[in-house]
DRENLONU-804587 format. One line per field, with one value per residue: chain; z negated, x negated, y negated of N, C-alpha, C in turn. Coordinates in Angstrom, 2 decimals. Layout:
BEGIN
lumgu A; ... .
n.w Z; ... .
n.u X; ... .
n.v Y; ... .
ca.w Z; ... .
ca.u X; ... .
ca.v Y; ... .
c.w Z; ... .
c.u X; ... .
c.v Y; ... .
//
This chain:
BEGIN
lumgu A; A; A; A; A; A; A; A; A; A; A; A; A; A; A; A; A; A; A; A; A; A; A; A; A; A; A; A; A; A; A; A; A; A; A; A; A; A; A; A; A; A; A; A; A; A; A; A; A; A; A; A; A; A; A; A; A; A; A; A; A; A; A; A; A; A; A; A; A; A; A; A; A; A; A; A; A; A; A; A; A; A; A; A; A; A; A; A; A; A; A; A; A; A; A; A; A; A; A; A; A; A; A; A; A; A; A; A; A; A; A; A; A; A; A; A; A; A; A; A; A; A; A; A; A; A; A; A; A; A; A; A; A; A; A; A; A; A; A; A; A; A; A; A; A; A; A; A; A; A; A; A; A; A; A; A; A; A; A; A; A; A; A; A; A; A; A; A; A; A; A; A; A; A; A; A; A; A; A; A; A; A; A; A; A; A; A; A; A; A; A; A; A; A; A; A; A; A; A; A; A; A; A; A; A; A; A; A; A; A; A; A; A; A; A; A; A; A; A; A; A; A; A; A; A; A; A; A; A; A; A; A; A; A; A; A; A; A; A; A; A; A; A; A; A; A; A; A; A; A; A; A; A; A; A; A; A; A; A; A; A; A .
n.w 36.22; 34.04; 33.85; 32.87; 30.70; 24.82; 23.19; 20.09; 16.79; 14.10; 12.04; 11.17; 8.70; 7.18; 7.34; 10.02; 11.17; 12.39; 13.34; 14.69; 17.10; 17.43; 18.14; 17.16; 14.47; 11.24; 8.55; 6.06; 6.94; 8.09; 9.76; 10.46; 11.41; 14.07; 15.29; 17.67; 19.47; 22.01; 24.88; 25.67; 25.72; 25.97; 24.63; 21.52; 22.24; 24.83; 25.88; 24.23; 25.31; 28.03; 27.57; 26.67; 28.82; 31.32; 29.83; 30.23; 30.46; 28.70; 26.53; 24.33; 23.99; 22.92; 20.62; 19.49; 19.13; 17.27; 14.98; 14.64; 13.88; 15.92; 16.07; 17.55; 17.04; 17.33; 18.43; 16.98; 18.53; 19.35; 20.15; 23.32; 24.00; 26.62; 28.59; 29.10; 26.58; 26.12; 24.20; 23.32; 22.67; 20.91; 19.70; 19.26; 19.73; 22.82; 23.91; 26.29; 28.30; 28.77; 26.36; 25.82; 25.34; 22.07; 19.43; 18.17; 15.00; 12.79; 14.00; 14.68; 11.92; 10.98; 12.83; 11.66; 8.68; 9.06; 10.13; 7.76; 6.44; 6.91; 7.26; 4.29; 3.82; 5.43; 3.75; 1.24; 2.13; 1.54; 4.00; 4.39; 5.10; 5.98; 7.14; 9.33; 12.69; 15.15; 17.54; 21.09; 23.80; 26.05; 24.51; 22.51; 22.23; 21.66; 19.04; 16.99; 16.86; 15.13; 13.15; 12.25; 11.72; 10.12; 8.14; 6.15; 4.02; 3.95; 6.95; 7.12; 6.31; 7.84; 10.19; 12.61; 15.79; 19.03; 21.94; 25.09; 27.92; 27.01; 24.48; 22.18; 21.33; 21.38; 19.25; 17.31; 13.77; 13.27; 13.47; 12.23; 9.65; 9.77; 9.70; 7.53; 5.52; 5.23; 4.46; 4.49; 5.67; 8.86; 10.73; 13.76; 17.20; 19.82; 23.11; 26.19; 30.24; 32.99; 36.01; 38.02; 36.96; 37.31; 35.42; 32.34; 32.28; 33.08; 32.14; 30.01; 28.23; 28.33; 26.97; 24.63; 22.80; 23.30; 21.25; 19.43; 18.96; 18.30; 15.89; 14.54; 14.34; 15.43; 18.75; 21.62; 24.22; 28.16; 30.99; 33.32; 36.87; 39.53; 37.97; 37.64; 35.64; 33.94; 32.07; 32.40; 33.23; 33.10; 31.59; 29.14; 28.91; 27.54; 25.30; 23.96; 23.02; 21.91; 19.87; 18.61; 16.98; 15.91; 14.12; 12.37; 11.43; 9.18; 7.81; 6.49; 3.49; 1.08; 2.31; 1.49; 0.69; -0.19; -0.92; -1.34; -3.72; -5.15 .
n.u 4.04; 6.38; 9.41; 12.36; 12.90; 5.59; 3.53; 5.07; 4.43; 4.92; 8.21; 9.91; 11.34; 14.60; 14.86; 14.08; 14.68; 15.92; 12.99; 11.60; 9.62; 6.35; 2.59; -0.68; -2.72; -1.15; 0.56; -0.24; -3.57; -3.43; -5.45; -4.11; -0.61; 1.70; 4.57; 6.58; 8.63; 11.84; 13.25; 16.68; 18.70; 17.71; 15.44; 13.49; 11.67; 11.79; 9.88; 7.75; 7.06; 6.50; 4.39; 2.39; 1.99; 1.28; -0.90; -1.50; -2.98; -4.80; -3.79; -2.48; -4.83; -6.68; -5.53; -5.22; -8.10; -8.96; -7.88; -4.85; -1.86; 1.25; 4.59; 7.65; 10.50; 14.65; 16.81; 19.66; 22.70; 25.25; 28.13; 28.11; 28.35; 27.51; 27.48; 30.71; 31.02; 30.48; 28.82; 25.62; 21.96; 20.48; 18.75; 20.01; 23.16; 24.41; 26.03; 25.39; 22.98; 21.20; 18.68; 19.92; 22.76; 24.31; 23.23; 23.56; 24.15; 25.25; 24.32; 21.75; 20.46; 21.46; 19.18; 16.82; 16.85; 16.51; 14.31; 12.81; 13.20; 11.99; 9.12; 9.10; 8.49; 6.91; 4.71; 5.14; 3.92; 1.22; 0.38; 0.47; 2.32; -0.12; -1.15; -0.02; 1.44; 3.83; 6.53; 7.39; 8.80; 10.73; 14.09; 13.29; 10.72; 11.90; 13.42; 11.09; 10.08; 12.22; 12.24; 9.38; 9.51; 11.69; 12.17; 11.52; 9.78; 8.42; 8.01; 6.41; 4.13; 2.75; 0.17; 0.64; 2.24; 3.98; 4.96; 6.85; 7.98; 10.08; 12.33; 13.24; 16.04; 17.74; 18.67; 18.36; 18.27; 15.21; 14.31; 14.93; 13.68; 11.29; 10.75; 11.72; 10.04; 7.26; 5.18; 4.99; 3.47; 2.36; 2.56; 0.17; 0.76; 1.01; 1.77; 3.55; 4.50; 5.88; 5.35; 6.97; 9.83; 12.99; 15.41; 14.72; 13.69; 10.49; 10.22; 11.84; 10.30; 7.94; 8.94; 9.57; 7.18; 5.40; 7.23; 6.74; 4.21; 4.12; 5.46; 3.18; 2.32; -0.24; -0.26; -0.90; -0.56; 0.26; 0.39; 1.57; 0.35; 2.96; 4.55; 7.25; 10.27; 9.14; 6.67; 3.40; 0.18; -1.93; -1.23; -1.05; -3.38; -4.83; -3.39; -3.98; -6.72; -6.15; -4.32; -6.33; -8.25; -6.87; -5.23; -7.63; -8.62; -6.44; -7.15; -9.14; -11.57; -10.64; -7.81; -4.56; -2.09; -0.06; 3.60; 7.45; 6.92; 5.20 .
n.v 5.03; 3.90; 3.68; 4.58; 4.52; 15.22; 15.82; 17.84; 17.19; 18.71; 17.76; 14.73; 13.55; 12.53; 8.96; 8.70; 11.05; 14.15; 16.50; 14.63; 13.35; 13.54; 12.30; 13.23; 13.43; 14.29; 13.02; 12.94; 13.36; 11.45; 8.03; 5.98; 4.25; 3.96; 3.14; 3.94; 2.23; 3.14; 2.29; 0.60; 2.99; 5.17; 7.81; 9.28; 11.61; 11.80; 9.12; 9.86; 12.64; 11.40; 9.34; 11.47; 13.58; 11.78; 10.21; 7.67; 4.87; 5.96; 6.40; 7.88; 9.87; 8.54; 7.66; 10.22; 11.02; 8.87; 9.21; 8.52; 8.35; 8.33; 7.76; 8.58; 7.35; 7.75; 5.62; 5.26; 6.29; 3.74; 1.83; 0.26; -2.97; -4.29; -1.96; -1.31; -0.23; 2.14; 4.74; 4.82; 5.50; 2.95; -0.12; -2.32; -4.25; -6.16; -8.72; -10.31; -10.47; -12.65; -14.71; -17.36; -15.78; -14.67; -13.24; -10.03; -9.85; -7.84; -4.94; -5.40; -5.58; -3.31; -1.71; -2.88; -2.24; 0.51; 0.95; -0.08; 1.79; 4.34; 2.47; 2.97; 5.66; 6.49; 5.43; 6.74; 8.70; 7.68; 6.27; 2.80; -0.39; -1.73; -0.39; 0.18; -0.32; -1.71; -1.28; -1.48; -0.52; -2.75; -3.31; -1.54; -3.02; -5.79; -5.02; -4.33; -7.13; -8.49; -7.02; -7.76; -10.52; -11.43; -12.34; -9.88; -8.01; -5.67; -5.66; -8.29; -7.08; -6.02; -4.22; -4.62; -6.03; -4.75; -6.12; -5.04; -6.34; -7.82; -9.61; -12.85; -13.80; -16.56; -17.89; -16.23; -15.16; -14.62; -17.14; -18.77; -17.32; -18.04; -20.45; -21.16; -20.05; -20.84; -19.68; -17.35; -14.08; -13.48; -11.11; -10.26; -10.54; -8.28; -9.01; -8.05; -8.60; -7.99; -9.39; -9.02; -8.29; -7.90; -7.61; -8.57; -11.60; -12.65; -15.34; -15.48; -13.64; -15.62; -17.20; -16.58; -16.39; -17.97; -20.10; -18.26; -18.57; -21.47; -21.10; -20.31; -17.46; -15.07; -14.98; -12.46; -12.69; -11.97; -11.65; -9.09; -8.61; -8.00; -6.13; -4.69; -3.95; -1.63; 0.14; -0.31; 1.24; -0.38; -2.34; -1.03; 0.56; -1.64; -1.96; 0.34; -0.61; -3.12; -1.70; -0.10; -1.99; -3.49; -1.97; -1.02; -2.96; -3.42; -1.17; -2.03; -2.90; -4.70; -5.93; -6.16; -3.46; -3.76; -3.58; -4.84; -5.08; -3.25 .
ca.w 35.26; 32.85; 34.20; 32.66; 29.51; 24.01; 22.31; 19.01; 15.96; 12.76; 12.03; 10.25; 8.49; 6.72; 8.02; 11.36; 11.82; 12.82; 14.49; 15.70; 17.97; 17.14; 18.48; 16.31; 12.68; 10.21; 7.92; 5.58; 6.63; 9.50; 9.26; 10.70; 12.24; 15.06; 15.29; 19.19; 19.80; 23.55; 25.69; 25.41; 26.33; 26.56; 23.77; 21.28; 23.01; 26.69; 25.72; 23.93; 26.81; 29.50; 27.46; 26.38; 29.92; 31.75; 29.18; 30.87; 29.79; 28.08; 25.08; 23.66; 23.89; 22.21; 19.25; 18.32; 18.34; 16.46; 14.18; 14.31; 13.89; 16.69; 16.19; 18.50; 16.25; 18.65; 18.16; 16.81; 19.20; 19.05; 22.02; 23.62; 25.61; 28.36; 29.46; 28.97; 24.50; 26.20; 23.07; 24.13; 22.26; 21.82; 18.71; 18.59; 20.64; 23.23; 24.92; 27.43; 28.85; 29.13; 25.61; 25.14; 24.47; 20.60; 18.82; 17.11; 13.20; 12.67; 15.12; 14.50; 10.46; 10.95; 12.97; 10.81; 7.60; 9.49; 10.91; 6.63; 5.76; 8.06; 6.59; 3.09; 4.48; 5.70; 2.41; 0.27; 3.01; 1.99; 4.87; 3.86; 6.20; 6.04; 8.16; 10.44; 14.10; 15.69; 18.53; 21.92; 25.53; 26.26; 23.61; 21.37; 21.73; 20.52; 17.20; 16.99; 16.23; 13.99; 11.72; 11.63; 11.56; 10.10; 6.64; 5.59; 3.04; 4.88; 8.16; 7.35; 5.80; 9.08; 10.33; 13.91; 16.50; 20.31; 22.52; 26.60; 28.45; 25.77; 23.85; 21.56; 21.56; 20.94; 18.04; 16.21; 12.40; 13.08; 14.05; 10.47; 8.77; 9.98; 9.60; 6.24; 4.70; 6.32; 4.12; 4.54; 6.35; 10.39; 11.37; 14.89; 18.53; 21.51; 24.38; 27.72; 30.88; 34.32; 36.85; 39.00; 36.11; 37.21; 34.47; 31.88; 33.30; 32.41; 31.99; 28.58; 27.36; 27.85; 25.65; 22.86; 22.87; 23.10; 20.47; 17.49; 18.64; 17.44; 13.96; 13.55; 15.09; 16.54; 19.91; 22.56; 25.49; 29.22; 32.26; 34.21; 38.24; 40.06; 37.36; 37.19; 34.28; 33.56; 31.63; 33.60; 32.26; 32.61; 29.78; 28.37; 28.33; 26.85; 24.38; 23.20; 22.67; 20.70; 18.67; 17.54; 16.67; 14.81; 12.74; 12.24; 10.23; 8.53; 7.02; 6.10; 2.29; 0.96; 3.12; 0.78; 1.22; -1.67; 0.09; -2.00; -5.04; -5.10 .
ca.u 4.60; 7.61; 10.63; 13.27; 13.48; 4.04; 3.41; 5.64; 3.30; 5.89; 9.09; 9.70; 12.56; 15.59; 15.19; 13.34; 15.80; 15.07; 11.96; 10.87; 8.11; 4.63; 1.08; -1.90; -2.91; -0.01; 0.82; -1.25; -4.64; -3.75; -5.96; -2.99; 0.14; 2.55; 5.81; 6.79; 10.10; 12.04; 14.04; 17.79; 19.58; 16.49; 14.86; 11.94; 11.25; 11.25; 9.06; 6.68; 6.67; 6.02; 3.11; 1.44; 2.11; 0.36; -1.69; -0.89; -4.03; -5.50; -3.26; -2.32; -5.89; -7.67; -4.91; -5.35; -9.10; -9.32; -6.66; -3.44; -0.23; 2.33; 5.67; 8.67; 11.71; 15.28; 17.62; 21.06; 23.81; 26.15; 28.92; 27.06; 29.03; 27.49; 28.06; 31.45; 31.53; 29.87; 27.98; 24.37; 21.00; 20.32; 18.57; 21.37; 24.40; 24.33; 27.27; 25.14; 21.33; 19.97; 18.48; 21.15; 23.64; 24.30; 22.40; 24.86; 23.62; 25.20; 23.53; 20.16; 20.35; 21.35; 18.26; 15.64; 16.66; 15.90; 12.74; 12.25; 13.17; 10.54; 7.88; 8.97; 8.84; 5.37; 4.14; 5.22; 2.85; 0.25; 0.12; 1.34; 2.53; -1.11; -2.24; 1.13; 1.92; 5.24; 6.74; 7.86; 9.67; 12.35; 14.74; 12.07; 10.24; 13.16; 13.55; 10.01; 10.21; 12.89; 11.53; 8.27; 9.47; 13.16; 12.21; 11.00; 8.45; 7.37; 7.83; 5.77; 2.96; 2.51; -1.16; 0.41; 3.20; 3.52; 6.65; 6.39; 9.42; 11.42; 12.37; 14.01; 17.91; 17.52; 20.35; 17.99; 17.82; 13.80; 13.57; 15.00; 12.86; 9.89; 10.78; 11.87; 9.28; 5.82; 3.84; 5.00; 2.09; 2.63; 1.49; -0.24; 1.49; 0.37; 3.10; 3.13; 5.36; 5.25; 5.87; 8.08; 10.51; 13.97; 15.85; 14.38; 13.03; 8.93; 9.98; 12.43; 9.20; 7.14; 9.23; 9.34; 5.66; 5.24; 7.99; 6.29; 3.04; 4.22; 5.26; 2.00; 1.93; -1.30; 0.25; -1.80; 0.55; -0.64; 1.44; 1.27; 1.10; 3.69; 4.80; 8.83; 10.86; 8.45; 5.48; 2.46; -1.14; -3.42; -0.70; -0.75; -4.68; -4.81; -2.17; -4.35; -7.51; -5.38; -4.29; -7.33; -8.70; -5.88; -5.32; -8.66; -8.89; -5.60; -7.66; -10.77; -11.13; -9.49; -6.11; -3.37; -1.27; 1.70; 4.82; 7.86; 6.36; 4.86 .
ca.v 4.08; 4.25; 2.68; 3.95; 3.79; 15.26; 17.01; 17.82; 17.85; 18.77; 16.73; 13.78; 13.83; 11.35; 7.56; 8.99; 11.89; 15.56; 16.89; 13.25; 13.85; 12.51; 12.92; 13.08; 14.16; 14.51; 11.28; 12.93; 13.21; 9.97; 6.82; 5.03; 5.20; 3.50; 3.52; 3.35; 2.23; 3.37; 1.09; 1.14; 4.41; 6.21; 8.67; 9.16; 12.46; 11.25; 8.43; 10.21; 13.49; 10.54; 9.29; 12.76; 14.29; 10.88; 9.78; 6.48; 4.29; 6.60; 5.78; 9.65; 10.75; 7.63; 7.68; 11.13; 10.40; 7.80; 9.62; 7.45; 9.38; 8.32; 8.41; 8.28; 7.54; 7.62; 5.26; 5.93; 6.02; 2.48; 1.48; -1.15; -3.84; -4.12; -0.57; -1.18; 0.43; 3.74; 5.17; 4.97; 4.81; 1.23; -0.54; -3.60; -4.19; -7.33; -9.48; -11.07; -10.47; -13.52; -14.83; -17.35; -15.02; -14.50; -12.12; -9.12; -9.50; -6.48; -3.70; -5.98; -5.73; -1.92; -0.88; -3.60; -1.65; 1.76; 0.99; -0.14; 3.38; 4.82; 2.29; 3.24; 6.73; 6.49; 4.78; 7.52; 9.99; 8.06; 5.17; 1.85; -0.63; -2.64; 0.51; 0.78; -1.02; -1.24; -1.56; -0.65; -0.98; -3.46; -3.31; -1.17; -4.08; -6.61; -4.66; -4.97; -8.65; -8.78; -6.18; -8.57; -12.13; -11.39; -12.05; -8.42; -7.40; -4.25; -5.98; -9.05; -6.32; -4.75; -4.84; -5.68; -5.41; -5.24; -6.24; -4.93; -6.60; -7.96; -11.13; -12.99; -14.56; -18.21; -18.14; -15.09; -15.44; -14.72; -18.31; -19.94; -17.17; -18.41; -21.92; -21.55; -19.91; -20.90; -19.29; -15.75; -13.47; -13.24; -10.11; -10.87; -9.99; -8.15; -8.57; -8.08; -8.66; -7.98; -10.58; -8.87; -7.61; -8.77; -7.32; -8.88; -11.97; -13.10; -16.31; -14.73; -13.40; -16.01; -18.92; -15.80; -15.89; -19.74; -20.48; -17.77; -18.96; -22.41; -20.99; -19.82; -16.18; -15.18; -14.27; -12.14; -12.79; -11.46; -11.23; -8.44; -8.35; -7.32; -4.95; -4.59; -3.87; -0.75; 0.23; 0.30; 1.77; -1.68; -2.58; 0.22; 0.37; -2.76; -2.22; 0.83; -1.06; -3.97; -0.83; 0.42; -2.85; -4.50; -0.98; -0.72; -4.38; -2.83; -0.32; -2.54; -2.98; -6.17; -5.78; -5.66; -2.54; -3.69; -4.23; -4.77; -5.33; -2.31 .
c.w 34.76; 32.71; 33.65; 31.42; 29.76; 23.20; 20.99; 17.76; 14.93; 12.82; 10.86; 10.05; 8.03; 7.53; 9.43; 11.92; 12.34; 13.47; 15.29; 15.96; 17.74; 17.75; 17.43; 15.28; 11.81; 9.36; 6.85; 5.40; 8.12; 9.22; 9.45; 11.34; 13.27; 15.38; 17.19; 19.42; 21.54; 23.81; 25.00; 26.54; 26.72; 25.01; 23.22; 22.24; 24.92; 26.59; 24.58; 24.77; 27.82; 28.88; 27.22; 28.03; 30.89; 31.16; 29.81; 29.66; 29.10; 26.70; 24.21; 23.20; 22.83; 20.72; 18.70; 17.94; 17.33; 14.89; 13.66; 14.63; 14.89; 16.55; 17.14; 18.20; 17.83; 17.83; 18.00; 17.33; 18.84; 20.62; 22.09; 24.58; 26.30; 29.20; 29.20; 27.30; 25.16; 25.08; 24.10; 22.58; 22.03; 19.85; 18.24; 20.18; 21.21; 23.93; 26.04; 27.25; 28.04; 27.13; 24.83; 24.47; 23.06; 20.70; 18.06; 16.20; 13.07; 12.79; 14.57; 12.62; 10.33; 11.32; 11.93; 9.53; 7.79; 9.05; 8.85; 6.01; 5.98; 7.47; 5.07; 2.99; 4.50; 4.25; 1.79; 0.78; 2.62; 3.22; 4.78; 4.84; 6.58; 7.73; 9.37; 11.79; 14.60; 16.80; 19.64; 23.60; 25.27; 24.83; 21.97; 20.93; 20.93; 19.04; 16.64; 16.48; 15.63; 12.79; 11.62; 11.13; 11.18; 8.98; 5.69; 4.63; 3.59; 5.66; 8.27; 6.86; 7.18; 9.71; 12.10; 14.48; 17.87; 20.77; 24.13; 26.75; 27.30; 25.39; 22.34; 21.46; 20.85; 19.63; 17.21; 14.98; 11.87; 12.94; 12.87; 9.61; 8.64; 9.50; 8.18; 4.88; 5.22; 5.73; 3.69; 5.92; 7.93; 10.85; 13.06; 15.90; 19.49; 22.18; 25.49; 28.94; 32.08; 34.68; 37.71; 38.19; 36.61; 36.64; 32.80; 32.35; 32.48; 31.59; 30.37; 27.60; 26.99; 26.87; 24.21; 22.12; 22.76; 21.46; 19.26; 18.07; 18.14; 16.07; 13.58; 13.50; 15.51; 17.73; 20.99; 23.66; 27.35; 30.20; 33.00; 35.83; 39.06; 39.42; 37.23; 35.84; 33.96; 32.46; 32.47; 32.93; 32.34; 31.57; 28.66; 27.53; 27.24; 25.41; 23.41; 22.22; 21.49; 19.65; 17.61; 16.80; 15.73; 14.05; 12.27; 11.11; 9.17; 7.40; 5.96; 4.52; 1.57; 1.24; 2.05; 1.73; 0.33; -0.78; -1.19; -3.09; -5.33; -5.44 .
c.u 5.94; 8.52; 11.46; 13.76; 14.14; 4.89; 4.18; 4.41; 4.63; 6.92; 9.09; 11.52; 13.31; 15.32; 14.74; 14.39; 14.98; 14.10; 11.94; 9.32; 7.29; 3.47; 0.44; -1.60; -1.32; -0.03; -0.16; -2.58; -4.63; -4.54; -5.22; -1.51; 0.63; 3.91; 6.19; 8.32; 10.47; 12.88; 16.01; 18.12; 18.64; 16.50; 13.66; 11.05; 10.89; 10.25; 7.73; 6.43; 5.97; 4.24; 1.97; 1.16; 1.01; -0.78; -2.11; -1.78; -4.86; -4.99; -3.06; -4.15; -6.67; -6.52; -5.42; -6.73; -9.75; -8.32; -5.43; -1.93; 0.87; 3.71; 6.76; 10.42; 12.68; 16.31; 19.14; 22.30; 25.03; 27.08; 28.20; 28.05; 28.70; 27.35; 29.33; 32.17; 30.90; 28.82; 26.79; 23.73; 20.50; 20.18; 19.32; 22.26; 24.25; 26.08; 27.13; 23.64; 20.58; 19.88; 19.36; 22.47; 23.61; 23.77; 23.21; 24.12; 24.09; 24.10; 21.74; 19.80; 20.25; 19.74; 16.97; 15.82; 16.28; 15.34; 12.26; 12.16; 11.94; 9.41; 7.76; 8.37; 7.76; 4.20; 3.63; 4.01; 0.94; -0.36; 1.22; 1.58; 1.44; -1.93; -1.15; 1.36; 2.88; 5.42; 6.97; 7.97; 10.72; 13.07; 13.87; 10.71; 10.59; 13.60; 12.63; 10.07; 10.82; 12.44; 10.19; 8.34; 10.82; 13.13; 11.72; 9.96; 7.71; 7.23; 6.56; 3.90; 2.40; 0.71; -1.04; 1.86; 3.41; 4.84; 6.00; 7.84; 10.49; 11.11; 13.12; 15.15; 16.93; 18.01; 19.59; 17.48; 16.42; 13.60; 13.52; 14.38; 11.25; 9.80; 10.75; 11.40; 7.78; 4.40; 3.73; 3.92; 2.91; 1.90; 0.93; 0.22; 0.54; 1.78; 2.36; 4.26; 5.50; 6.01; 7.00; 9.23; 11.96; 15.20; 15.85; 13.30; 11.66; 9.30; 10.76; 11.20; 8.44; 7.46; 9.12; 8.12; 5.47; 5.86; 6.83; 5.23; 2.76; 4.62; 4.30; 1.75; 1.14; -1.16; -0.84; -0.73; 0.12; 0.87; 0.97; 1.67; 1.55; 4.36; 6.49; 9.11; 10.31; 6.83; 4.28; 0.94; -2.51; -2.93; -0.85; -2.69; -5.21; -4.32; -3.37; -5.67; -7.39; -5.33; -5.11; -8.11; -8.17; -5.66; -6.84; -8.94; -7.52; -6.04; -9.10; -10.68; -10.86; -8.23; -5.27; -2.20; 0.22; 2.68; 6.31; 7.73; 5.60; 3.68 .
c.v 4.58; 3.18; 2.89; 4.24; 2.75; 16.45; 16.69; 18.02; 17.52; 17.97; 15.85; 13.47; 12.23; 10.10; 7.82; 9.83; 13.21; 15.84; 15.57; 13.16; 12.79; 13.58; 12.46; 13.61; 13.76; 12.97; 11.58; 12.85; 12.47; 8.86; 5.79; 5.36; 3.82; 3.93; 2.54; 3.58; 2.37; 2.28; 1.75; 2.22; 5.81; 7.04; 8.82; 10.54; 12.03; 10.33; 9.74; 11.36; 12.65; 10.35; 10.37; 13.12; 13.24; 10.71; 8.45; 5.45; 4.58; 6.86; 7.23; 9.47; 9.82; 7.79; 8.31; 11.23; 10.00; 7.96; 8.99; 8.07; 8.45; 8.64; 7.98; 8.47; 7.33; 6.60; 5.45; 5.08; 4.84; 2.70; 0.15; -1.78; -3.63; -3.03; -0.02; -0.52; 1.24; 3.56; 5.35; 4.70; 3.76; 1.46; -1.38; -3.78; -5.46; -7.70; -10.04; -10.66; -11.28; -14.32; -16.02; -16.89; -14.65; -13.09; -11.47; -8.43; -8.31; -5.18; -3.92; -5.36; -4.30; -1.36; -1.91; -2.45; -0.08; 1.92; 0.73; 1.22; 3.87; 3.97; 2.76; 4.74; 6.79; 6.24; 5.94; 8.37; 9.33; 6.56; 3.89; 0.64; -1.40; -1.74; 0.71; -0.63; -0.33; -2.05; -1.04; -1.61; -1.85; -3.51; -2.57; -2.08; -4.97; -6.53; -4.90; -6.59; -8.68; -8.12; -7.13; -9.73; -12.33; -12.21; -11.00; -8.29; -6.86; -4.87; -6.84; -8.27; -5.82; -5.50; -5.36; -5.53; -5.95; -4.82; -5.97; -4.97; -6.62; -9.20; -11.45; -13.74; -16.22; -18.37; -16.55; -16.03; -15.68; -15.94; -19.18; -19.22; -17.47; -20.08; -21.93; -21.04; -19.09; -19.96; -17.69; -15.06; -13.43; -11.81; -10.25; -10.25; -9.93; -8.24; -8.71; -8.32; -8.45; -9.23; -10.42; -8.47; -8.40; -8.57; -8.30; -10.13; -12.31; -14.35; -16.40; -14.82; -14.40; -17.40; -18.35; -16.39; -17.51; -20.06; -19.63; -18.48; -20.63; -22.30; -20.30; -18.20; -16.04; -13.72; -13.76; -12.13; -12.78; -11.48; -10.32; -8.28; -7.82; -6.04; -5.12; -4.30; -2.01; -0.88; 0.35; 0.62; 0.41; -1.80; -1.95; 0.43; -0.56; -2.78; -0.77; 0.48; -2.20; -2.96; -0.65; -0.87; -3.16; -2.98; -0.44; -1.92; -3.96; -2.67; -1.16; -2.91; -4.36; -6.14; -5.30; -5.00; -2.64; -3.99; -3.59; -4.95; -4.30; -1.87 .
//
């Protein structure tokens, strides 16, 4: 398993950043892609080595398969409170853990318009966000939701997105964009959590997961046992089979791929 948060195929350049490691077919001749976000302080390279090298559920081998381009963007270095300002990797900056603590609009707004680069990014290749799933570990999970339920164009286009050990702040902006405009698309959630996680506690995850699935999210929400604040490969299995499914109805013909007006 993959607590603490591959193969290189080409780089992906501007909103992704140099040589950002991906498995599978090229964006050009991909049937889909995934954008896998890492935990804080970690890397897209270490996360995507762990999963190539394991193949931890089988998840590598069935992607490239099924031809779904992988990518493993890294997040750009911030000082994060709670390791005292030390510059670290980290998608948004916190003041406190536990999901009451305020949510820092800033850090959050920075990596959401990224992760938009990167779908605009993808578009242009060719794969539009009808065919793309996002998401991640811990904190690569957390961005994950805001890029879907922030308000977004691209975000709300997405054909899915999956959170493992992660949540959302009580006091996030997601919560009044959902409220206040019901009839924007939900793209549908896999999460997962272990039980033993005492970092991130289950019980975080599971009010996330309750709460969207009252604005009308169609949440797949699982607990995993005895799993700590790691990845573990039932999830992981799981999480690849969700994949191919939900980018698979992506692709199906009907699915509007416009995002932005576009």
């Amino acid at each position: 398993m993959w607590s603490a948060l591959g193969q290189l195929v080409g780089g992906v350049i501007l909103a992704m950043g140099p040589a950002c490691p991906a498995v599978g077919p090229p964006a050009a001749s991909a049937h889909s892609a995934v954008l896998f976000l890492h935990a804080l302080g970690d890397t897209g390279e270490a996360a995507s080595r762990w999963l190539k090298q394991s193949d931890a559920g089988g998840f590598v081998s069935q992607m490239e398969r099924a031809g779904v381009r992988v990518i493993f963007p890294t997040a750009t270095q911030i000082p994060y409170t709670l390791a005292g300002g030390r510059r670290m990797s980290a998608w948004y900056d916190r003041s406190g853990l536990p999901p009451t603590a305020a949510e820092h609009k800033p850090s959050v707004d920075a990596s959401v318009s990224r992760l938009e680069a990167m779908l605009i990014e993808l578009q242009r290749e060719g794969i539009p966000p009808s065919r793309v799933a996002v998401g991640g570990f811990s904190q690569g999970g957390g961005i994950s939701l805001q890029l879907a339920y922030r308000g977004s164009a691209l975000g709300s286009a997405l054909a899915g997105v999956f959170v493992l050990s992660s949540y959302a702040c009580d006091d996030s902006p997601l919560w009044a964009a959902l409220r206040t405009d019901p009839a924007r698309r939900r793209p549908p959630l896999f999460q997962r959590h272990g039980t033993a996680d005492a970092y991130i506690l289950p019980a975080w995850g599971q009010a996330t997961a309750k709460r969207l699935s009252e604005e009308g999210v169609d949440v797949q929400f699982s607990l995993e046992p005895r799993l700590a604040h790691s990845m573990g490969e039932a999830e992981i299995a799981a999480l690849s089979e969700w994949l191919l499914d939900t980018l698979d109805a992506g692709a199906r013909p009907g699915v509007s791929s416009k995002a932005h007006g576009t």
